[in-house]
C-alpha positions, 0 to 999 in steps of 0.5 A, a space after each residue: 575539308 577546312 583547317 582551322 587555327 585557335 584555341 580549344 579542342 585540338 587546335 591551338 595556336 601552333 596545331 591546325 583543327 579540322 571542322 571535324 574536330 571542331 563539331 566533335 567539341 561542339 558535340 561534347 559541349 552538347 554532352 556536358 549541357 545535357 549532363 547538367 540538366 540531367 544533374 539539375 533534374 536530379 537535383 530538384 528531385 532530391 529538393 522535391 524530396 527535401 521538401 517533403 522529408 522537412 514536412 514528416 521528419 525532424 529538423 535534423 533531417 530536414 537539415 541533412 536533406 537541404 545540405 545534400 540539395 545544396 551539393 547537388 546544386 553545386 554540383 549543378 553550377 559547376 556543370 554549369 562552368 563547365 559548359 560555359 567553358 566548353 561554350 567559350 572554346 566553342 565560340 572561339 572556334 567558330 569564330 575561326 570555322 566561319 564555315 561551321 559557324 552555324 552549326 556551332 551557333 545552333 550548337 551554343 545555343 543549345 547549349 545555353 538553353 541546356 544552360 538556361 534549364 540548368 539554371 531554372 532548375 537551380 532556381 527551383 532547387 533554391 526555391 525549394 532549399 528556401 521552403 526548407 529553410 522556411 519550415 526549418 525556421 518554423 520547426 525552430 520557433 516551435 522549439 523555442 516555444 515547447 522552450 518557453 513552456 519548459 521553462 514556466 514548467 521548471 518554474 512552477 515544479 520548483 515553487 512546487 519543491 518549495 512548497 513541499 521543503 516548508 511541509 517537510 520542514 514544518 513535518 520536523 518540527 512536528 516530530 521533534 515535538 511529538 519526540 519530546 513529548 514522548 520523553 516526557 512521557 517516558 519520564 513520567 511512566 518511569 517515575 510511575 514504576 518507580 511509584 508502583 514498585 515503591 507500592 508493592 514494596 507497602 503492599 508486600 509488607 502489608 501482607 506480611 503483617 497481615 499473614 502474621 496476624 491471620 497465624 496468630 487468629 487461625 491459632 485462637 479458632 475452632 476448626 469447621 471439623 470440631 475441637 475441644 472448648 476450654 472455657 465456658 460458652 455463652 450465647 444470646 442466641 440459640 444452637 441449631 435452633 433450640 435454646 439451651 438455657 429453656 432445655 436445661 432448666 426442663 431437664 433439671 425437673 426430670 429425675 435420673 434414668 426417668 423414661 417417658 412413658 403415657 399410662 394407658 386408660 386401660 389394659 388388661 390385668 396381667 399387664 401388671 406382674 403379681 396383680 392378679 396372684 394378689 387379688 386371688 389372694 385377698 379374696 375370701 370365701 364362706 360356705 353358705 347353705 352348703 356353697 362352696 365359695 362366694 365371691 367377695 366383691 368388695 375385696 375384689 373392688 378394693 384389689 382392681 382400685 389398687 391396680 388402677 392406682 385407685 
């Protein structure tokens, strides 16, 4: 087995290192590249994913996810130096190890490869980043924009507001008016009642007079359910129809206690009390050849014209 003398790994400048040694480093070199890559694949995962978040979610969190894609790239360059580093301690053993210089060269170069992915994918990370920044500014312009139109809106919804301050103004104006006129017109219905109380006052006075003199007339009436006439009474009409001055003159021809009795064109004889006794009275009577009694008819006739009123 060779020793070897140099930096890195065990053997520096006072310590030997076998070629043993020499591969392991080389193998830890291979370890650290392929942890780079493995970081870098994750990285472009996580810029992938970026991507797809600054496209459906906020700018907030679009922001968030380019920061964690630009860790990660971070993370990924500074494998990156550690490789190279690992790289140089290699290159500075086979420098020594002529014999392992092979392998440590095949090793290098995977490295470098692995270096080389890392860096392609730091590429795509970055690419990626710069398609998020891109939809950032995208996502900002539009911002600005829904800004603008904010802004025309404030605009217009304060000419709005004025216009609304000049009707609210020219509304006052209109009620100090309208108060106005209703003082005024309060004024004017006060001085009315004023007016009308001032009218009841005449009023009741009037019919105080009035009371008064219906007293002194109802006193000079006859009542509707009769009452004694002092004086004479004298009319041009009639009383219940009939005229009392063509009456009285007729009752004045008819003599006290009279009754108003029809004499009858005839009646029988003892109607008149004493009639007959009268005429048997005046009848007279002879005795002719030997008759008893003779009838004399022109006294009856003298008797019967008396009765009739004859």
């Amino acid at each position: 087995m060779g020793i070897y003398r140099g930096t890195g790994g065990t053997g520096d400048s006072t310590t030997d290192a076998s070629i043993t040694e020499v591969t392991q480093q080389a193998a830890n070199a291979a370890a650290s590249a392929s942890a780079a890559s493995t970081s870098a694949s994750a990285a472009s995962s996580s810029a992938s994913g970026a991507s797809t978040s600054a496209s459906n979610a906020a700018a907030d969190l679009v922001l968030t996810n380019a920061d964690v894609v630009l860790t990660n790239a971070d993370v990924v360059l500074t494998h990156a130096d550690v490789v190279l580093a690992e790289a140089d301690k290699v290159q500075t053993g086979l420098d020594k190890a002529a014999v392992a210089a092979d392998l440590l060269l095949t090793n290098a170069d995977v490295v470098l490869t692995n270096a080389d992915v890392v860096l392609t994918h730091a590429d795509v990370v970055l690419a990626e980043a710069d398609k998020v920044q891109t939809g950032l500014d995208r996502a900002a312009v539009a911002a600005d924009l829904v800004l603008t139109n904010a802004d025309v809106v404030l605009a217009e919804a304060d000419k709005v507001q004025t216009a609304l301050d000049r009707v609210a103004t020219a509304a006052d104006v209109l009620l100090t008016n309208a108060d106005v006129a209703l003082t005024n017109a309060d004024v004017l219905l006060t001085n009315a009642d004023v007016g009308l109380t001032h009218a009841d006052v005449v009023l009741t006075h009037a019919d105080v007079v009035l009371t008064n003199a219906d007293v002194a007339a109802t006193a000079d009436k006859l009542p509707k359910s009769g009452g004694a006439m002092t004086g004479a009474i004298t009319t041009n009409s009639t009383f219940d129809g009939r005229d009392v001055a063509t009456d009285g003159t007729k009752l004045d021809g008819i003599a006290a206690n009279a009754t108003n009795y029809s004499h009858p064109a005839n009646h029988a004889i003892s109607v008149i009390t004493g009639l007959q006794t009268a005429l048997d009275a005046k009848a007279s009577t002879t005795t002719v050849n030997n008759l008893s009694t003779v009838y004399d008819p022109i006294g009856a006739s003298v008797a019967m014209a008396i009765a009739l009123g004859g």
